[in-house]
Steps between C-alpha positions, in 0.01 A plus 500: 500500500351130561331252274213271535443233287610656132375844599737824611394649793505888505198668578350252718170671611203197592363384228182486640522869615547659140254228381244644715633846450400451100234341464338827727637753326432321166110472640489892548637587219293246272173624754575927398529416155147303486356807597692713274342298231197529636497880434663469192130340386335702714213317626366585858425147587805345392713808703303376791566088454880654556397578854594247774190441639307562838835762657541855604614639164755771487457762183615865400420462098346883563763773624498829376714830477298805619508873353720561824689242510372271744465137431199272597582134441155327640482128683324322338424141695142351426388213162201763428771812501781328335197395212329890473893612413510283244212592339636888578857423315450296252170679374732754429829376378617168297786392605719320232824407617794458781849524456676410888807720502574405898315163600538349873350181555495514876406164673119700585497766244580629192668840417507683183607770291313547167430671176128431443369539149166614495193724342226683616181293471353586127828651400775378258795674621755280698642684834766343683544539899718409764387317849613292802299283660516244739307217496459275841437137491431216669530153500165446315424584141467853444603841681419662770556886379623734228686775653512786225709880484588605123764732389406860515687795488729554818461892433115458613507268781467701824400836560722766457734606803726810543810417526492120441818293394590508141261216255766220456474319205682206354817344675528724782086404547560126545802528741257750687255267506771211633627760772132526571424168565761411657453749784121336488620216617722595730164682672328158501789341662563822737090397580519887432173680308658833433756337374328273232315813428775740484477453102129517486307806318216659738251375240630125482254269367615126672309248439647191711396172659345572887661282688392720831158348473586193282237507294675385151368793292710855432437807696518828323711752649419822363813754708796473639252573825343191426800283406656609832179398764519177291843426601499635858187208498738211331760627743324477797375136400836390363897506504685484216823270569612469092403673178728338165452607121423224263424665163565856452470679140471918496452706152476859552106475473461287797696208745356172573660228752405185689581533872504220754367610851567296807331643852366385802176585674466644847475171608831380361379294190723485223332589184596655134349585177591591161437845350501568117411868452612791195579857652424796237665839564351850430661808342668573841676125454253419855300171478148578413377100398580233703279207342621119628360207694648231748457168597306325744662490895674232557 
């Protein structure tokens, strides 16, 4: 131990560093909850004041469980889109309340876990639900997406295969779902595709940042098929030299983490992003959501 001045040293971590550390993380948290007021009152035009403004917006507020069991979670990325949703969702519904069971104030997002109190538009009995959402950030006022999956029934996501692996369900889910991820990364840092996608249902739904063609916005992956041209793409552009967890939570219902990605192009520039994403498994305890976004290259 060592002193300085009349204070103990012990942790001594720059000042400056957690400073700055805070006062992001405070900013998207304080940023998500303006909008979840927002649709607490429901107006369309104060939802939309929420939005930063004038960037490639990021939104899945619209997934849906079919008869079969396949899942469509849409990308959603313009003002005029994010606006006719809106109008869609809270036409129908009121919502009333938000009780954060799990809330991650990243320094660019904001991660949740919710009970949501609401009511059918016109209708007086209360319904409570559960969600996760992230919700990315930026420097400016406002956010930049709401990334949406709520809690179905594990029994009806994904068809129904002969033979598949036994439904897991509470404890033995989550450490599934760790096991799982942690072989996901080890694909990323293997720069191997079948091995990030060795978890993956045939019908994964991934909605992730393209960082093949840069363009800031999500690209919707809608198979394993797809997912895997995508990487052979990123792979063939890029070599991953480092992947590290920073947040990590799993429930048996789904897994969401913060990675940190460093690479280099093919012309040996160093570069690295974050990734915040939430992986959702189906009956056969295969990933069938991945919803997340990442930062800007740098």
């Amino acid at each position: 131990m060592r002193t300085e001045g009349k204070f103990m040293r012990v942790i001594d971590v720059d000042p400056k560093l957690l400073r700055d550390y805070a006062m992001a993380s405070i900013h998207s948290g304080e940023e998500a909850w303006i909008h979840m007021e927002a649709e607490f009152v429901g107006d369309i035009d104060g939802l939309m004041k929420t939005l930063v403004p004038g960037v490639p917006y990021a939104y899945t507020i619209v997934p849906q469980v079919k008869e079969d069991g396949s899942v469509t979670s849409p990308v959603i990325s313009t003002y005029e889109e994010i606006r006719e949703c809106y109008k869609f969702v809270r036409g129908r519904s009121d919502l009333l309340s938000n009780e954060p069971l799990v809330d991650i104030r990243g320094s660019w997002y904001n991660f949740a876990e919710g009970v949501n109190r609401g009511r059918a538009r016109g209708q007086d009995k209360v319904t409570e639900s559960y969600t996760i959402a992230i919700f990315p950030g930026s420097t400016a006022k406002g956010i930049t997406g709401e990334l949406v999956w709520a809690k179905y029934p594990k029994e009806i996501l994904g068809p129904r295969i002969d033979g598949e692996d036994e439904m897991l369900m509470g404890e033995p889910a989550r450490r599934h779902l760790l096991a799982q991820h942690k072989d996901y990364l080890d694909g990323w840092r293997a720069n191997d595709p079948e091995a990030i996608l060795a978890h993956m249902h045939d019908g994964v739904q991934a909605n992730i940042r393209d960082y093949v063609n840069d363009t800031g916005t999500l690209i919707g992956l809608e198979s394993k098929d797809d997912y895997r041209t995508y990487l052979k793409a990123f792979f063939g552009k890029y070599e991953v030299t480092k992947v590290d967890y920073l947040h990590r939570v799993m429930q048996e219902w789904y897994l969401f983490a913060e990675i940190r990605v460093e690479m280099r192009d093919r012309d040996g520039k160093e570069l690295a992003f974050n990734s915040a994403d939430y992986f959702v498994p189906a009956r056969n305890n295969q990933i069938i959501i991945q919803t997340g976004h990442g930062t800007d290259l740098a």
